[in-house]
N, C-alpha and C positions, 0 to 999 in steps of 0.2 A: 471865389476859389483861391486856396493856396498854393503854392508851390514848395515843396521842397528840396533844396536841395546838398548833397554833401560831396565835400575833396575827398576822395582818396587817402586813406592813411597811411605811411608808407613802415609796414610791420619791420619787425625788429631783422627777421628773416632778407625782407627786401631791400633793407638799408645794407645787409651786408654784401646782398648779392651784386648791389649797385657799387658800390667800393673794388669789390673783388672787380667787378667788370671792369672799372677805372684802371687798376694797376696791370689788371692783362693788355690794354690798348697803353697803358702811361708806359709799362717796360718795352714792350715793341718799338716803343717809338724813341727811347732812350737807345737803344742797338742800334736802330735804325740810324738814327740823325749821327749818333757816336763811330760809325762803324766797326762797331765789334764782328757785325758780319755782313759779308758781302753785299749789296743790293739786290745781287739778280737774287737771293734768298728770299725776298718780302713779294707780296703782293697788295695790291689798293685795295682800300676796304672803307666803306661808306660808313662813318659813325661819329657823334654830335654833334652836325652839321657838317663833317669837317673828313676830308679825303686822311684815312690812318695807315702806313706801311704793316701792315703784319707779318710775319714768320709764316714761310711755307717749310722750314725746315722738321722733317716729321719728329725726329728727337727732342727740337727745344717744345714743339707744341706736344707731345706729352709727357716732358717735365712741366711745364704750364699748365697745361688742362686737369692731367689726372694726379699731379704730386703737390704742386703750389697750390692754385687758387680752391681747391676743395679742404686742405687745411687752414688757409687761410680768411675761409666764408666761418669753419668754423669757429676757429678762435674769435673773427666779428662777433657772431653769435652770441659767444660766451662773455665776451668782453675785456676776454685775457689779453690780447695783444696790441700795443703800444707804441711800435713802431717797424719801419718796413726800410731797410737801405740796399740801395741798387748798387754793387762795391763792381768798379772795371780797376782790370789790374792789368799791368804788363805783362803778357805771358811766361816771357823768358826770364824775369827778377821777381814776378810777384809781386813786384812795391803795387799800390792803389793809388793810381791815378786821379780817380772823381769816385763821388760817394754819393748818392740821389739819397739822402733823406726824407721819408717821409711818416709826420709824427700823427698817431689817429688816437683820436679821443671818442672814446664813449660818452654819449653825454644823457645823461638820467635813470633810470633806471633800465636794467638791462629785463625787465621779465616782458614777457610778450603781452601781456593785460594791460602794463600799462599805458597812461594818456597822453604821448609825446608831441609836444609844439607841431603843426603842420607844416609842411613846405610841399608846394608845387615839384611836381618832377620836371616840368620843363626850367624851371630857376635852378635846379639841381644841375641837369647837363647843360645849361648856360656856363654856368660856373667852372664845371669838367675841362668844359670846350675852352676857355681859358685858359686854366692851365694846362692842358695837352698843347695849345698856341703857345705859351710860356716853353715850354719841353722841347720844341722844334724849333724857335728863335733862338735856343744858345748856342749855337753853333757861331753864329756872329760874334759872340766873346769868349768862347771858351778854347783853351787851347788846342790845335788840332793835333789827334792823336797818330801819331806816326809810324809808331810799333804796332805787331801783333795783340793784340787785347783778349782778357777772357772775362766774366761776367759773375759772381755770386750773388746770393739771395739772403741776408740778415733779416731775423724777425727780434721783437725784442719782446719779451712776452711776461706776465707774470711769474715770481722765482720759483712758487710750488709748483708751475704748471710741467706736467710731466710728456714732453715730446716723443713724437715716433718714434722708432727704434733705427729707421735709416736718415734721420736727421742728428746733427752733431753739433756741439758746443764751439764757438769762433772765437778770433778775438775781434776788436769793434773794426778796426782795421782803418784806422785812423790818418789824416796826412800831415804832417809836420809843417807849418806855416803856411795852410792852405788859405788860399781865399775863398770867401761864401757868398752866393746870392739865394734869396732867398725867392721862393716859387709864391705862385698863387695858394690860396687856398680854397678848399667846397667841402661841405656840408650838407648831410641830409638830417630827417627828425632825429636820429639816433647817432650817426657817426659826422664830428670833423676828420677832413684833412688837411694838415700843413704840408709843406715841402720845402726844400731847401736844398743846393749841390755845391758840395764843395770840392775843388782840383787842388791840383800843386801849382801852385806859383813859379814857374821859373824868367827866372832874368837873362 
């Protein structure tokens, strides 16, 4: 007798939806550990092994649920967008504090037929869980924010690609001799992701 058997492929679809889930739990947890908003706002919430503060706030979760991550599965999808930065800014000046970079690559082709390299889903949220650990340890070096803070969403996308009608053009929002460390990274058959946060430096 034979056996057969086969991995799971992880479609073009599912790689994005796996990304998209990543930066819903990766920005929660950038608010969270940052304090852009309160504590008693989050609640515990079990995910890649690892206890995640969420938003109970009904406002930010649905700007998250129904505005961000369902444009943002799609562009996965399509393959148009290139990058994702989490900008915390001082309420009262504006200036940007810290920038959460994070740069995603399509890798092969993007049509749903084709044959992309396999990866395990649990080597996948190994990797996650990583860097969500990475994302909660900066607290230990990063400067503590002491002002009021408020939060934007940068996508970087391809230039013909033509955006919603209540999303707007920015500028990168950049910080004048900031220092960088740079995040983990993970990958599935279709999508990397890099990261990287940079603050202001002050002396």
């Amino acid at each position: 007798m034979t056996s057969t058997k086969q991995l799971n492929k992880i479609t073009l679809k599912g790689s994005a939806a796996i990304v998209s889930e990543f930066f819903f739990y990766g920005i929660n947890n950038i608010l969270y550990q940052r304090g852009v908003y309160p504590p008693e706002m989050f609640k515990q919430e079990k995910k890649y092994g690892l206890t995640i503060l969420t938003t109970t706030d009904p406002s930010l979760l649905t700007y998250l649920n129904d505005n961000v991550l369902p444009q943002l599965t799609e562009w996965l999808e399509r393959g148009v967008v290139k990058r994702l930065v989490v900008v915390i800014r001082e309420c009262e000046t504006n200036e940007t504090l810290e920038r959460w970079q994070f740069e995603i690559e399509c890798m092969g082709d993007d049509k749903e037929n084709s044959n992309p390299r396999e990866k395990d889903i649990n080597v996948i949220n190994a990797e996650i869980k990583a860097v969500i650990r990475q994302i909660t340890a900066t607290v230990t070096f990063l400067p503590l924010l002491e002002v009021p803070c408020s939060f934007d969403l940068l996508f970087y996308t391809n230039q013909d690609l033509e955006a919603p009608e209540q999303w707007e053009d920015s500028s990168a929002c950049l910080i004048a001799n900031s220092e960088q460390v740079k995040l983990r990274s993970f990958s599935t058959s279709r999508h990397k992701v890099d990261g990287a946060v940079s603050y202001k430096f002050s002396m």
